[in-house]
N, C-alpha and C positions, 0 to 999 in steps of 0.2 A: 504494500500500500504506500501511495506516496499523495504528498499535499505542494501548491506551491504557494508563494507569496512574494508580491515586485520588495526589492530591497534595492537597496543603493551602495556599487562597491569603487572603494577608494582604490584608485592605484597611486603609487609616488614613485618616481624613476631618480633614483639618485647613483651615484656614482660607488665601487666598495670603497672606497680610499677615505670617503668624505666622514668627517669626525664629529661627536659631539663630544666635550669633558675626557679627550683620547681616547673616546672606547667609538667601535662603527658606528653610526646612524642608525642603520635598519638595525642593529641589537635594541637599541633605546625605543626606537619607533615601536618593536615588537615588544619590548617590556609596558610599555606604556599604552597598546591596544590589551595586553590582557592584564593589568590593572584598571583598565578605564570597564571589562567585562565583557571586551569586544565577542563575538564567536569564534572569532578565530582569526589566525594572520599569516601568510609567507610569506618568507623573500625564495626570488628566483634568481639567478646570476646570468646574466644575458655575454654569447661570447662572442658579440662584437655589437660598437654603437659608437656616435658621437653626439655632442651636447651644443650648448651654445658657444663653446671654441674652436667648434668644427675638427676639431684633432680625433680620430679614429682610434678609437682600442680597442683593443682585439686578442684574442687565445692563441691568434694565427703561428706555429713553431718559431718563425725567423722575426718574432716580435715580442715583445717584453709584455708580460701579462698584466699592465698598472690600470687602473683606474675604469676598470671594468663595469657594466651598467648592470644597476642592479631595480629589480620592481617588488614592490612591497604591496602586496592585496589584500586588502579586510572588504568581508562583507557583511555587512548587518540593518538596520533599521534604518531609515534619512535620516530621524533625529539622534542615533547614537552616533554615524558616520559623522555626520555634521558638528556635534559637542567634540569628536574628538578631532577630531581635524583645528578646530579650533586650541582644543590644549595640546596641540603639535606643533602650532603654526611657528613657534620657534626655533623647531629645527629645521624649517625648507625654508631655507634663505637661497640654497641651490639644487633644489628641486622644481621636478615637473609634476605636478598633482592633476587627476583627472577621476570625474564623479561620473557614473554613467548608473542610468535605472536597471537593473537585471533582473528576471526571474529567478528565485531562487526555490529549487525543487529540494524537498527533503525526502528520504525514502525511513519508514519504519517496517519494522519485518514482526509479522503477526499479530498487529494490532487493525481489529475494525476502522 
């Protein structure tokens, strides 16, 4: 059996390199979606992208593996996305943030 419901998911594209307090970003970004109670959060590590420096990084062997893209996803409620992006907003000073409507299908197994 499965239910859906439109939620709203954050994506933020930030670089791995990029720091809060010396420790990653997306560690801080995902400590602070599941203390805010988000449902949940990934980061992905993208191997190859460029920003608004237009410098390309990339995994590629004959290239130095720095500054690689990375994408952060929460999905949950408009108004939790929303509060929390808010109590984020100081760490995307160099970040790309993007809000899109989604379905989101949940599946439970043996329940009416």
């Amino acid at each position: 059996m499965s239910y859906s419901r439109t939620e709203l998911r954050l994506s933020i594209i930030l670089g791995q390199d990029d720091l809060w307090h010396h420790k990653p970003k997306y560690q801080e970004i995902v400590k602070r979606a599941r203390a805010a109670g988000l449902g949940g959060a990934s980061v992905w590590r993208g191997v190859e992208g460029f920003g608004a420096s237009a410098h390309i990084h990339t995994t590629r062997l004959l290239d130095l593996a720095d500054g690689l893209p990375l994408l952060v996803i929460a999905v949950d409620s408009e108004e939790r996305i929303r509060a929390f992006l808010d109590g984020i907003a100081e760490l995307l000073t160099e970040a790309t943030v993007t809000l899109e409507d989604v379905e989101r299908v949940h599946f439970t197994e043996g329940r009416p």
